[in-house]
C-alpha atoms as an extended CHARMM CRD file, in Angstrom:
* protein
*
       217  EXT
         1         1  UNK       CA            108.8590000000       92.0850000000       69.1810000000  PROA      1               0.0000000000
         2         2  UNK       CA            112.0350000000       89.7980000000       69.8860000000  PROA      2               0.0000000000
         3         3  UNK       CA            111.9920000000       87.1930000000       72.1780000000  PROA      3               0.0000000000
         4         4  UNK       CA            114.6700000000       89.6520000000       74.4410000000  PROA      4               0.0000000000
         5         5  UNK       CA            112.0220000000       92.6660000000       73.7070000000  PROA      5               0.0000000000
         6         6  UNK       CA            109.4940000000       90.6070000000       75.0770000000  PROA      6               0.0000000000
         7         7  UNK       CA            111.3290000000       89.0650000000       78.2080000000  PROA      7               0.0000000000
         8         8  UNK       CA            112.3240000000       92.3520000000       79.4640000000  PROA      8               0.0000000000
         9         9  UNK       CA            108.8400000000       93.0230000000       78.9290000000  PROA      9               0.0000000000
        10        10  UNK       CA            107.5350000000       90.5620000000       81.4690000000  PROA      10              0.0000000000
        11        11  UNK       CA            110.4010000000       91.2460000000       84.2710000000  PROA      11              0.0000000000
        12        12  UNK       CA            109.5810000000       94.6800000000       84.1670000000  PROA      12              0.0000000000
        13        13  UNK       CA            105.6440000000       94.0790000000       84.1790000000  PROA      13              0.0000000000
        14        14  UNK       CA            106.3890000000       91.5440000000       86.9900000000  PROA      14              0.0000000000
        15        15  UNK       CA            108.4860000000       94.3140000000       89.0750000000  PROA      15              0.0000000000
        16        16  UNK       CA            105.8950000000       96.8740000000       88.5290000000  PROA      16              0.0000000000
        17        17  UNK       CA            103.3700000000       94.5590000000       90.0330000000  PROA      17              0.0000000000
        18        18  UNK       CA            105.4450000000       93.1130000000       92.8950000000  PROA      18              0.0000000000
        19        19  UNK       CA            106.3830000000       97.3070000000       93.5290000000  PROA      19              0.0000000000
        20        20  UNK       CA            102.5490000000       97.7110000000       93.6010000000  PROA      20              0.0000000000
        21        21  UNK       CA            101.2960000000       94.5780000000       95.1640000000  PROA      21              0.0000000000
        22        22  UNK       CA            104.0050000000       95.8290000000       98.2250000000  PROA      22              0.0000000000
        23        23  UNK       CA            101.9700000000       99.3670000000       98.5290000000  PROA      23              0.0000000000
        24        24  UNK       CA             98.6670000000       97.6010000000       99.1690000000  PROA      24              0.0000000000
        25        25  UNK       CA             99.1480000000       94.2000000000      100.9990000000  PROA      25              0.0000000000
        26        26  UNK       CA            100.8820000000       96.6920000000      103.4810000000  PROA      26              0.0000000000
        27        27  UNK       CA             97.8280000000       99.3260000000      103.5200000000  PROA      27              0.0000000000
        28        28  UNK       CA             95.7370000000       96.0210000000      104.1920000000  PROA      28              0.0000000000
        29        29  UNK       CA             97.9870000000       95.2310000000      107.1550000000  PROA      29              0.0000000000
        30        30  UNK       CA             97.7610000000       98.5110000000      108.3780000000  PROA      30              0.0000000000
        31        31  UNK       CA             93.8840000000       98.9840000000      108.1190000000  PROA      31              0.0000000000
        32        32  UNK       CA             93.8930000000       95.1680000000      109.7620000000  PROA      32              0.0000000000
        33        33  UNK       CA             96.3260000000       96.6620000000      112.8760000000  PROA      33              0.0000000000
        34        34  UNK       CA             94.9370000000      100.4580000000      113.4680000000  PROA      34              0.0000000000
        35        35  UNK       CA             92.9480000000       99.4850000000      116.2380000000  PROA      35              0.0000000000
        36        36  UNK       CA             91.5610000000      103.4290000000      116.6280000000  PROA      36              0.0000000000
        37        37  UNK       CA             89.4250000000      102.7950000000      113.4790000000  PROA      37              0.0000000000
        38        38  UNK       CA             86.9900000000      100.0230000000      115.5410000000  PROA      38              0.0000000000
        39        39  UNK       CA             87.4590000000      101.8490000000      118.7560000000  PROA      39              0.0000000000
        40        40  UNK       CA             86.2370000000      105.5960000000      116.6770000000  PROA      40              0.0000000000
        41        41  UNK       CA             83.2750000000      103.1770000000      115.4830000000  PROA      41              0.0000000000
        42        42  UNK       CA             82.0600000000      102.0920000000      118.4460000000  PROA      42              0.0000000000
        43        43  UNK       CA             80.8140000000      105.5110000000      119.0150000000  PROA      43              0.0000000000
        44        44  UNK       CA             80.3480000000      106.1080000000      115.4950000000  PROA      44              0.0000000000
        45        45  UNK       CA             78.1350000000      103.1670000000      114.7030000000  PROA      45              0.0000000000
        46        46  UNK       CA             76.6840000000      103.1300000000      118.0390000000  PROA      46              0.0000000000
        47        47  UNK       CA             77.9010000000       99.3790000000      118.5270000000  PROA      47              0.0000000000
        48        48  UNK       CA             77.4630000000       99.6460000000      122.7830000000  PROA      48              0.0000000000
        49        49  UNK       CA             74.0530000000       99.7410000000      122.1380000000  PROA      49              0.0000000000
        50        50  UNK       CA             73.1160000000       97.4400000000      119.0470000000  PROA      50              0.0000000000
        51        51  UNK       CA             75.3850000000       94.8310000000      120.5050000000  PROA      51              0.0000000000
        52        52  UNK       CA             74.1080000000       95.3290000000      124.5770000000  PROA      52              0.0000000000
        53        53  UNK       CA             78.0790000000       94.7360000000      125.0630000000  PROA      53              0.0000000000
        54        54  UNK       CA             79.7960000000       97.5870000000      127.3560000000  PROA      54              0.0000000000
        55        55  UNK       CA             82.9220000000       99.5770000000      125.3420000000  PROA      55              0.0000000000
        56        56  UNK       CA             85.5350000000       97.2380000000      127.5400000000  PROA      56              0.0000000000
        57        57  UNK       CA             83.7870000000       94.2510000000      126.1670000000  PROA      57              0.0000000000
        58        58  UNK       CA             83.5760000000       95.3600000000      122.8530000000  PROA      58              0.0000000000
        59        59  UNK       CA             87.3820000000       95.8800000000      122.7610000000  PROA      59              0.0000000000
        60        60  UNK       CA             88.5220000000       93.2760000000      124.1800000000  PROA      60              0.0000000000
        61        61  UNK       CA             87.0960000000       91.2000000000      121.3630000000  PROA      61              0.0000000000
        62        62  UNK       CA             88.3390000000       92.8850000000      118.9970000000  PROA      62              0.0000000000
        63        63  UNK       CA             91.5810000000       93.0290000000      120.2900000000  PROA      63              0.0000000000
        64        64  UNK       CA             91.5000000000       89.4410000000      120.3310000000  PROA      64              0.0000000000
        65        65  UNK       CA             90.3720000000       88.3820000000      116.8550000000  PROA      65              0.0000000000
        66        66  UNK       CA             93.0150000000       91.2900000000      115.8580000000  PROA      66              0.0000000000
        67        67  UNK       CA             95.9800000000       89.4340000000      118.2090000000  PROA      67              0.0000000000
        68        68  UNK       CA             94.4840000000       85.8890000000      117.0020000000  PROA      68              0.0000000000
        69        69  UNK       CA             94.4270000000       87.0050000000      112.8020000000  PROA      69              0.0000000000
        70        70  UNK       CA             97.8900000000       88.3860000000      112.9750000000  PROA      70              0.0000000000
        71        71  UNK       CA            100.2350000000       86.2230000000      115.3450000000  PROA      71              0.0000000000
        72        72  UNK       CA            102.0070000000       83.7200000000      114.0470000000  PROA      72              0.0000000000
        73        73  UNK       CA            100.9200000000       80.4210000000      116.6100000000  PROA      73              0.0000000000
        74        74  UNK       CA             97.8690000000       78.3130000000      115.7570000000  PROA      74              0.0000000000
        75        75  UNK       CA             95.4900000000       78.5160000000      118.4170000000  PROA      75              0.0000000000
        76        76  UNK       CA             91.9240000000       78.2050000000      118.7570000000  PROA      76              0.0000000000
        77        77  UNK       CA             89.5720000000       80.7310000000      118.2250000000  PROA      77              0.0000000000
        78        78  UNK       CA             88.1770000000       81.3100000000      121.6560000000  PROA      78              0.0000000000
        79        79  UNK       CA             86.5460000000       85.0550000000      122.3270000000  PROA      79              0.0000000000
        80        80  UNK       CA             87.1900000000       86.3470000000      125.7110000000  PROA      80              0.0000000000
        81        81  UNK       CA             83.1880000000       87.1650000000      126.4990000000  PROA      81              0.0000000000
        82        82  UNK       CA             81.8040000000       85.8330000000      123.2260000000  PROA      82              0.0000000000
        83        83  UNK       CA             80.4390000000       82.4260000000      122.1950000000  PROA      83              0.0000000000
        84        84  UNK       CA             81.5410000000       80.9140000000      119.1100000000  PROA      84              0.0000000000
        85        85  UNK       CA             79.8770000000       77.8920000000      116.6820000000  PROA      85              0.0000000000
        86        86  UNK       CA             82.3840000000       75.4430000000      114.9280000000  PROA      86              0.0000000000
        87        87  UNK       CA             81.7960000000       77.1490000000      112.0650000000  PROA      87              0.0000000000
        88        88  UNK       CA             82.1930000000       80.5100000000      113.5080000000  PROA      88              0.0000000000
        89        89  UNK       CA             85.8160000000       79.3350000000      114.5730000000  PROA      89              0.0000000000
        90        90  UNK       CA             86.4800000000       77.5440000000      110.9950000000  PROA      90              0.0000000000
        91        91  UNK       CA             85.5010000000       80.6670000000      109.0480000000  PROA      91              0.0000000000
        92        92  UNK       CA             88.0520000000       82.8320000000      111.4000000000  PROA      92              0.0000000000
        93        93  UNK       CA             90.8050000000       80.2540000000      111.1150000000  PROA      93              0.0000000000
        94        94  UNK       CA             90.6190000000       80.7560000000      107.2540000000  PROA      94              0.0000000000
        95        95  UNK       CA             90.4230000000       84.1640000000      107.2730000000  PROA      95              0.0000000000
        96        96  UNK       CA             93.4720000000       83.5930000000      109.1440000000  PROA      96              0.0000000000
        97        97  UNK       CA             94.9370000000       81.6500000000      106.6080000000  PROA      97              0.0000000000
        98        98  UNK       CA             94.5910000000       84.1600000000      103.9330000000  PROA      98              0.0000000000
        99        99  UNK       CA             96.3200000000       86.5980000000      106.5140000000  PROA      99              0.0000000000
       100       100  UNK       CA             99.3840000000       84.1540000000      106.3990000000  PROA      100             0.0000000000
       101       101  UNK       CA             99.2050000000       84.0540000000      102.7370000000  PROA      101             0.0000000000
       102       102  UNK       CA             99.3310000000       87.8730000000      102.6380000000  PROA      102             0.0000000000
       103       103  UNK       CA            102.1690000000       88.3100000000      104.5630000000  PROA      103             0.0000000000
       104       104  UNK       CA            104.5030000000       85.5620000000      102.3930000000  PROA      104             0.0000000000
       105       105  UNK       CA            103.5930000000       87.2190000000       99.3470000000  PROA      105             0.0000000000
       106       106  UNK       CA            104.4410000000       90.3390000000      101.2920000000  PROA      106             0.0000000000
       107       107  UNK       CA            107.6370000000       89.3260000000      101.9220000000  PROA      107             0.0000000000
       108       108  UNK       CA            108.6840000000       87.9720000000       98.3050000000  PROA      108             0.0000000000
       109       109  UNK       CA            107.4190000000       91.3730000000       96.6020000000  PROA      109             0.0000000000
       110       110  UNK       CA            109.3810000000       92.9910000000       98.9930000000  PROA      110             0.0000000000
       111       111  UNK       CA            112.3480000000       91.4830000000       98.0080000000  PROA      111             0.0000000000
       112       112  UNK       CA            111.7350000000       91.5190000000       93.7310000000  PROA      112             0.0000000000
       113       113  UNK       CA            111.0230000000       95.0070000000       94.5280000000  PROA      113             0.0000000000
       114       114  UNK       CA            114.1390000000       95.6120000000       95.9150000000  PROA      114             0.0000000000
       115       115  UNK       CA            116.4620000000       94.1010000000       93.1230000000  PROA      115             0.0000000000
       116       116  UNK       CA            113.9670000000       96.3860000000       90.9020000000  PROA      116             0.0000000000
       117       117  UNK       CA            114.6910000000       99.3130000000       92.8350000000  PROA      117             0.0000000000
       118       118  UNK       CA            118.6350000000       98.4580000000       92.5150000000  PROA      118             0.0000000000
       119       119  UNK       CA            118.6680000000       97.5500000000       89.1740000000  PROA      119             0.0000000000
       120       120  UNK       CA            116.6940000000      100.7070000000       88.0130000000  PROA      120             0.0000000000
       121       121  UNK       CA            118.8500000000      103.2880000000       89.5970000000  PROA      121             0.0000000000
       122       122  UNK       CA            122.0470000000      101.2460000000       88.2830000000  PROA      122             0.0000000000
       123       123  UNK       CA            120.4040000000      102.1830000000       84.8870000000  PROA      123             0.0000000000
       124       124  UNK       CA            119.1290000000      105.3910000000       86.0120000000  PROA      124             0.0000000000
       125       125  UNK       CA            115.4240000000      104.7760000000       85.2160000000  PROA      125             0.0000000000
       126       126  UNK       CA            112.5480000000      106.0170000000       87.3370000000  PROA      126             0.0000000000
       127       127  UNK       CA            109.7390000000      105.6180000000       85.3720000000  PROA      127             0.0000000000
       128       128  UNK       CA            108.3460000000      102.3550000000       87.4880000000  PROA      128             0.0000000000
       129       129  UNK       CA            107.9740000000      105.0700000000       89.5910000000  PROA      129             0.0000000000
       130       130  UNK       CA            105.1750000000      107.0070000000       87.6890000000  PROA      130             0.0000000000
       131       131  UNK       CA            103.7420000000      103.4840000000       86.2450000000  PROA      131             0.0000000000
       132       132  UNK       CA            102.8220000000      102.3950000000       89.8760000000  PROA      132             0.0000000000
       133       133  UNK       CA            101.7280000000      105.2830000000       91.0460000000  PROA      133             0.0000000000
       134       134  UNK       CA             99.1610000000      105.5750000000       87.8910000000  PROA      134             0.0000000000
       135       135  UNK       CA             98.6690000000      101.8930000000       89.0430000000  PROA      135             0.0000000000
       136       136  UNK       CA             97.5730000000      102.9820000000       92.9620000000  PROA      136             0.0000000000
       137       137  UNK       CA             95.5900000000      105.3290000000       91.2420000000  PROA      137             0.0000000000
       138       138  UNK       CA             93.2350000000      103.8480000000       89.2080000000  PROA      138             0.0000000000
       139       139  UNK       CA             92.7860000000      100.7810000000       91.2920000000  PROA      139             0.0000000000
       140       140  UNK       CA             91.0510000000      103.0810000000       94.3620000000  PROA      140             0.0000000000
       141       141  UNK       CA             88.5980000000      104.4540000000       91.6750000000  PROA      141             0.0000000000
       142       142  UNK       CA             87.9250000000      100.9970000000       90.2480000000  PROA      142             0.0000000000
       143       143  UNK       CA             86.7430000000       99.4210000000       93.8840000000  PROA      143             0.0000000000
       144       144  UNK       CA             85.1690000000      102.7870000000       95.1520000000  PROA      144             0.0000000000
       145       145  UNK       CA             82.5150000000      102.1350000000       92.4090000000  PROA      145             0.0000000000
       146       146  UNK       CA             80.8530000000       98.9640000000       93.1440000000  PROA      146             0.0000000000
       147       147  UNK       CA             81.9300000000       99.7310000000       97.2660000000  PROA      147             0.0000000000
       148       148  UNK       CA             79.7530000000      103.2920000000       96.7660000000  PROA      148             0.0000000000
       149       149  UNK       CA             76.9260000000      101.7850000000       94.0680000000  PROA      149             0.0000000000
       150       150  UNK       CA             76.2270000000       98.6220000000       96.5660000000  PROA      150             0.0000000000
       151       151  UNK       CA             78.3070000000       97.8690000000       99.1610000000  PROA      151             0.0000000000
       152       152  UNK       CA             76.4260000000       94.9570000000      100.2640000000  PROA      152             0.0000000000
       153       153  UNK       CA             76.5350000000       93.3020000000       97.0980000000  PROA      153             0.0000000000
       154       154  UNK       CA             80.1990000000       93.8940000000       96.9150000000  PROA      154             0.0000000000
       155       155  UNK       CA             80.8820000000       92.3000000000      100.5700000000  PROA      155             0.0000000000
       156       156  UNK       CA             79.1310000000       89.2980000000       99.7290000000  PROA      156             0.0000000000
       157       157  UNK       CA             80.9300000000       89.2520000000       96.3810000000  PROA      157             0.0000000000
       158       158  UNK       CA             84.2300000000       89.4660000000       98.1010000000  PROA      158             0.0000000000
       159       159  UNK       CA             83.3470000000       86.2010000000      100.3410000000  PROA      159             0.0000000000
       160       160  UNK       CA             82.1010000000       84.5530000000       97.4250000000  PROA      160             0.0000000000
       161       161  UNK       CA             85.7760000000       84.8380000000       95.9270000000  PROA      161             0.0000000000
       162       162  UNK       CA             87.6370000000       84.1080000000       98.8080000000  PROA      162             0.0000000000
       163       163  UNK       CA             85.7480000000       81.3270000000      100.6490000000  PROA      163             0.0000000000
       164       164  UNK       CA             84.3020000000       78.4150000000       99.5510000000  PROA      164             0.0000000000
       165       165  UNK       CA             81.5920000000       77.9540000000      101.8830000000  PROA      165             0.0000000000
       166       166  UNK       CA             79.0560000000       79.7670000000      103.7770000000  PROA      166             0.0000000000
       167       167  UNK       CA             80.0940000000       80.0070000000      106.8740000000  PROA      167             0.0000000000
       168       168  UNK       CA             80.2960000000       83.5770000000      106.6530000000  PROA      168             0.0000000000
       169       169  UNK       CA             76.6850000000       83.9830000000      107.1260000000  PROA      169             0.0000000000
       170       170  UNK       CA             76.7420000000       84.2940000000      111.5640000000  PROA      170             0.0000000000
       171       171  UNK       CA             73.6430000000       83.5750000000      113.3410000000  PROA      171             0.0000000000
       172       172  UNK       CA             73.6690000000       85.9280000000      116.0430000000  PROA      172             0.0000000000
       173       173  UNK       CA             72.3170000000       83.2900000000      118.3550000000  PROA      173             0.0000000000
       174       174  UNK       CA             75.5340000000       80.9320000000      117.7250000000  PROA      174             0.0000000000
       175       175  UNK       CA             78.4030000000       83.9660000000      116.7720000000  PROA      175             0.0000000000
       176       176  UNK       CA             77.3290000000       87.0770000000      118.8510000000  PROA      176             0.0000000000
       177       177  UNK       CA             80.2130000000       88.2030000000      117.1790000000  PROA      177             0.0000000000
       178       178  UNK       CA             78.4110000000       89.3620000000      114.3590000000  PROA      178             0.0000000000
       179       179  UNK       CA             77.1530000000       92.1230000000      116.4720000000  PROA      179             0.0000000000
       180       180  UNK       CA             80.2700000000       94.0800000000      117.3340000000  PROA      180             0.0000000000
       181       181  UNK       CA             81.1110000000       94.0220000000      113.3210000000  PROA      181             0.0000000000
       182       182  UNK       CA             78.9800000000       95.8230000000      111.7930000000  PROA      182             0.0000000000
       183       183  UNK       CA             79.0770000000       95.6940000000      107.7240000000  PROA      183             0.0000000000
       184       184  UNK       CA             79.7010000000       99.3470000000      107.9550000000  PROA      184             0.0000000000
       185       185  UNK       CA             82.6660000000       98.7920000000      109.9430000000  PROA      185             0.0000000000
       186       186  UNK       CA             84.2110000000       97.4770000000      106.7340000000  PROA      186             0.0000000000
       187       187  UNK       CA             83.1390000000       99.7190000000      104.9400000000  PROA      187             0.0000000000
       188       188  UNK       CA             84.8850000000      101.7450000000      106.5270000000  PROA      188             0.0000000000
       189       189  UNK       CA             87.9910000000      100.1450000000      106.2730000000  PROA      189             0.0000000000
       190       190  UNK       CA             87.4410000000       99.5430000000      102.9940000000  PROA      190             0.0000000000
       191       191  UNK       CA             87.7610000000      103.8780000000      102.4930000000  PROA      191             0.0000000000
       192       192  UNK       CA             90.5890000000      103.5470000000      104.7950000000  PROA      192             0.0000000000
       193       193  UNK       CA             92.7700000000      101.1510000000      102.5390000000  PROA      193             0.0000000000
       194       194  UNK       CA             91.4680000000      103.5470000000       99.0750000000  PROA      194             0.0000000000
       195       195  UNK       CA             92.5640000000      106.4260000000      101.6610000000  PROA      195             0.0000000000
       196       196  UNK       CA             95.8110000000      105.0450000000      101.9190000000  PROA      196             0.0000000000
       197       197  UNK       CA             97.2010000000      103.8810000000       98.5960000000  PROA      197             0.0000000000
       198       198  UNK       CA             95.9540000000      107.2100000000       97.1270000000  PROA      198             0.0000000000
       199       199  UNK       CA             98.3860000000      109.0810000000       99.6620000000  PROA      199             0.0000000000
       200       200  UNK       CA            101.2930000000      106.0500000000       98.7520000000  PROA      200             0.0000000000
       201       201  UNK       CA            100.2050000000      107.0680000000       95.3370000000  PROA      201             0.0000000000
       202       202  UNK       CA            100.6490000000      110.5920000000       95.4380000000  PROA      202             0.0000000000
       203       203  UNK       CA            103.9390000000      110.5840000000       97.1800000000  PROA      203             0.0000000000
       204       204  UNK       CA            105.3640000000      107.8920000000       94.1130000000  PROA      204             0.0000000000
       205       205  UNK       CA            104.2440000000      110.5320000000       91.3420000000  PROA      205             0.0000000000
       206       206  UNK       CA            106.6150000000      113.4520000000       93.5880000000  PROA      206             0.0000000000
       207       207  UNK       CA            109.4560000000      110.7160000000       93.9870000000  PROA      207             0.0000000000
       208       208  UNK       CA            109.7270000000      110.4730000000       91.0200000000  PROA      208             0.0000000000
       209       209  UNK       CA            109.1040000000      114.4440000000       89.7720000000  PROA      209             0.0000000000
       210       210  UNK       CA            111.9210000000      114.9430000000       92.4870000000  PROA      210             0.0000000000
       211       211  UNK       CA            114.0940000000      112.0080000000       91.1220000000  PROA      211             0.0000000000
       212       212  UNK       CA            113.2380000000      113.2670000000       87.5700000000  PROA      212             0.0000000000
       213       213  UNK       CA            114.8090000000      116.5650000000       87.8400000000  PROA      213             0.0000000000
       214       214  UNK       CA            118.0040000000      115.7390000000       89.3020000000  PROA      214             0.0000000000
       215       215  UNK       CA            118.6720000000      113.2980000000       85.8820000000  PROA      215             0.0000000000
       216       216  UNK       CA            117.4190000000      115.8820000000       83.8630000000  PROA      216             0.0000000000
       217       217  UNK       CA            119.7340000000      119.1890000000       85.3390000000  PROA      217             0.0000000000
């Protein structure tokens, strides 16, 4: 393989993962913004009655670590109804952070993917189209494993990763919060994001069936 070979190699490995990356930072925005998920699970998980927090209450929190993780101000992390420790707050201000983080990234594979889109069709190839959505495919299977096999171990993992400290752990007596999120809350997002890119998946392998037949008749 030539040094040309090899660098059209990497662009179009680097397109295919930008294309990709697009598909699920935006499921993870989604799952982070569809509200009716928490509000189902409040009946679902019984969370009225394991928190002792009335369905108004429990909402309104929500709705304001939802409103405080996605806007763009800095503010601090104040609950409506809930107390908060300092570390509670710091813990929430990085998750924020990584939020942030998500969305720039968002926005730059956004726009690699869309000088990949443009210069495929100038060349009439669609086969980034199939790549990704084998990509969407096998990545669902790959977390549903560990999520199904041990969930718990697999949320704690997943902090382990992403945070450098341990002020994940709540005490309920200092972050009450930790009562109107329950782990299976997640967990339930967790389906709803596999959900999701399996669907974006499925809908890239008819593109490009669709798109495949027109170049070939």
């Amino acid at each position: 393989m030539n040094i040309k070979t090899f660098l059209k190699f990497l662009l179009k490995t680097f397109f295919i993962l930008c294309f990709t990356f697009c598909f699920i930072s935006l499921t993870v925005n989604f799952t982070l913004i569809f509200k009716p998920l928490y509000y189902m699970d409040i009946e679902v998980l019984n969370i009225e009655e394991s928190s002792s927090l009335s369905k108004y209450e429990l909402k309104s929190n929500y709705n304001y670590l939802i409103t405080y993780l996605t806007q763009n101000k800095q503010e601090e992390f104040n609950l409506p109804t809930l107390a908060s420790s300092d570390n509670g707050k710091t813990h929430f201000k990085e998750v924020k952070v990584i939020f942030d983080k998500l969305k720039v990234m968002l926005l730059f594979s956004i726009l690699v993917s869309i000088i990949g889109i443009l210069v495929n069709k100038k060349h009439k190839k669609i086969k980034y189209l199939l790549t990704s959505s084998v990509v969407l495919i096998i990545l669902p299977i790959m977390l549903l494993i560990p999520f199904v096999i041990n969930f718990d171990k697999s949320f704690t993992a997943f902090h382990h990763i992403f945070f450098n400290n341990d002020y994940w752990l709540f005490d309920i007596n200092t972050d009450p919060i930790i009562t109107i999120l329950p782990q299976n809350f997640f967990f339930h997002c967790a389906l709803l994001i596999i959900f999701c890119i399996i669907i974006i998946s499925i809908l890239l392998r008819c593109i490009y069936k669709s798109q495949y037949k027109k170049l070939n008749y």
